[in-house]
N, C-alpha and C positions, 0 to 999 in steps of 0.2 A: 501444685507445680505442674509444669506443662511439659509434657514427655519430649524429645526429642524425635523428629521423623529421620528417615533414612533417607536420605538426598541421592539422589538417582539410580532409587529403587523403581520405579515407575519402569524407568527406560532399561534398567539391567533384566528387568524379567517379563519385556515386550523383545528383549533381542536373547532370550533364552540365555541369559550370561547367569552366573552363579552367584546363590550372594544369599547368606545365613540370618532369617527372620527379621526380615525388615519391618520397621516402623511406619503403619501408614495412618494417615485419617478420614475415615470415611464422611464422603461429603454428599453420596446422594444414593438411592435404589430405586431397582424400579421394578414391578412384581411381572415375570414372565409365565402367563399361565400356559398351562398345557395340557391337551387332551387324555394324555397317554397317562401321564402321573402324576406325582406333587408338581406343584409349581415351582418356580426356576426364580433365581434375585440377580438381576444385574447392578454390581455396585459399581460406583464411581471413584474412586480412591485417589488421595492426593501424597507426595511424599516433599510437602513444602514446596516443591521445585517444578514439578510435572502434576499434572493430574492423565487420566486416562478413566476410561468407561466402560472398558472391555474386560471388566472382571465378574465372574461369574460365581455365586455361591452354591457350594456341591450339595445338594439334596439332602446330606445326613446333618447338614447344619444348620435345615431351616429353623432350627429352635430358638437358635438365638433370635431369631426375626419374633420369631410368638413369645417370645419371653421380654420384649422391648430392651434386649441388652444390645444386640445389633441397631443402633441407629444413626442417622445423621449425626455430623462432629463430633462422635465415640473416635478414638485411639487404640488401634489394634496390634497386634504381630502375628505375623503370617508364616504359623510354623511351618507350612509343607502347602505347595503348588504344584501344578502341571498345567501344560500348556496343550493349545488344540484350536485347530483351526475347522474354522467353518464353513458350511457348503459354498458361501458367497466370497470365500478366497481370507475372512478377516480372522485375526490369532484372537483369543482369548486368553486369558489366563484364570484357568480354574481353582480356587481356594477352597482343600480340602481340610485343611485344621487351621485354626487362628485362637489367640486367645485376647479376651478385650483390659486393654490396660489400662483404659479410663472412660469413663460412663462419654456421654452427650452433653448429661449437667453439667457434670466436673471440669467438661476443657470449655464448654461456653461461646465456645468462637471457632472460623478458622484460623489456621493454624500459615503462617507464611502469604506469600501472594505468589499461589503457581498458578501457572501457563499450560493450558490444553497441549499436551503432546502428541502429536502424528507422525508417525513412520514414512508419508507421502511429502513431507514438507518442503524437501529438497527440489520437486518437481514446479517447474516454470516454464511457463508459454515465451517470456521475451525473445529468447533465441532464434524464434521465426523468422523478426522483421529483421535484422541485418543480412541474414543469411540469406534473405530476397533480394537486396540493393545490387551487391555486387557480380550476379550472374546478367542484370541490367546494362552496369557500365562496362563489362569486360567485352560481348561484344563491337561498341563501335570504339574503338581504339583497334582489338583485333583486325578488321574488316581493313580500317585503312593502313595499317601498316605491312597489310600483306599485300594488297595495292601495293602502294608504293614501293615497295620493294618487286613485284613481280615488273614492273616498268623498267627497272634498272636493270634488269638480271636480260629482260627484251634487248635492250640497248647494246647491251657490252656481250651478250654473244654471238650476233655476225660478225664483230669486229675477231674474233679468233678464229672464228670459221674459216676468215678470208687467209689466217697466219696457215692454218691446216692445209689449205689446197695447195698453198707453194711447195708445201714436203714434196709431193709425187712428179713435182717438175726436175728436182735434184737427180730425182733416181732413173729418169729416162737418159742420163746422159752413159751409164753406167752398163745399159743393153749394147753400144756400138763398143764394148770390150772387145766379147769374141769375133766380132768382125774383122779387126786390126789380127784378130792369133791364129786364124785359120787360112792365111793368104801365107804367113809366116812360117807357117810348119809343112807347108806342100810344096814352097819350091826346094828346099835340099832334094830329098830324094827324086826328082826330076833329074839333077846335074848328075846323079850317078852313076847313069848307064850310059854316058855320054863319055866319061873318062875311061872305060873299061874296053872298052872296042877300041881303040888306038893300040892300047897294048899289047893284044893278042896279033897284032898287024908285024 
């Protein structure tokens, strides 16, 4: 009988989400030698739905690998992970205990038809080309509307210029006031020294 995988195990433990011994099946490795120590396994892992390449087997478990229990289309669970990112910006996810729940023989095949999953896959170039068109047409429509409107606006302001100058024609009539008030308030007292000498006569 063919185990169950964990359906988006894949993606819950590339976005560090929480999630208790998932079911995967390994579908490919690849042997990372290294100067300094034992060599390194980068597995490929599928959870029916996702597959991903970015898992890495911890050094205390190369045995499985020398013992041919770790192989392609083996069925595992992955008691315990950590995750770690790498000098070049990319997460891993490290598998430090697993145990295998069915050989390579025994499952025979893969398991589902999963899809390469990427973290990047949301990113697209299309957005470019519209985003060019319209800084295109926006100038010649601007250009002439302000034209045309700077012509009118030419037009219809001497015509109020000419309404402004008549103001200050009003207001000169309004200086011969004190002209009329100052002839008016000097003849009295002129007539009053004219009646006062009689009387004393």
């Amino acid at each position: 009988m063919t185990p169950t995988l964990t359906r988006g195990a894949a993606e819950a433990l590339f976005k560090r989400l929480p999630i208790n011994d998932p079911v995967l099946q390994l579908l490919d490795m690849k042997k990372l030698n290294s100067a300094s120590g034992p060599p390194r396994f980068r597995l490929k892992m599928s959870d029916g739905q996702h597959t991903f390449s970015s898992f890495l087997l911890a050094t205390q478990l190369n045995h499985l690998v020398e013992d041919n229990l770790l192989e392609p289309l083996c069925v595992c669970t992955l008691k315990k992970t950590t995750s770690s990112t790498l000098s070049d910006g990319r997460l891993v996810v490290v598998i430090v205990d697993m145990e295998i729940l069915q050989s390579a023989e025994e499952t025979g095949e893969k398991i589902g038809n999963p899809v390469a999953f990427s973290l990047d896959g949301s990113v697209s170039s299309t957005t470019s080309e519209p985003a060019s068109s319209p800084p295109t047409e926006a100038p010649g429509p601007s250009y002439r509307s302000d034209s045309g409107r700077g012509r009118d606006f030419t037009g219809k302001t001497p015509m109020k210029v000419e309404t402004v100058m008549a103001s200050p024609m009003k207001t000169r009539p309004l200086m011969a006031s004190p002209m009329k008030v100052s002839p008016m308030k000097a003849e009295p007292p002129m007539a009053s020294p004219m009646k006062g000498s009689p009387m004393k006569a």
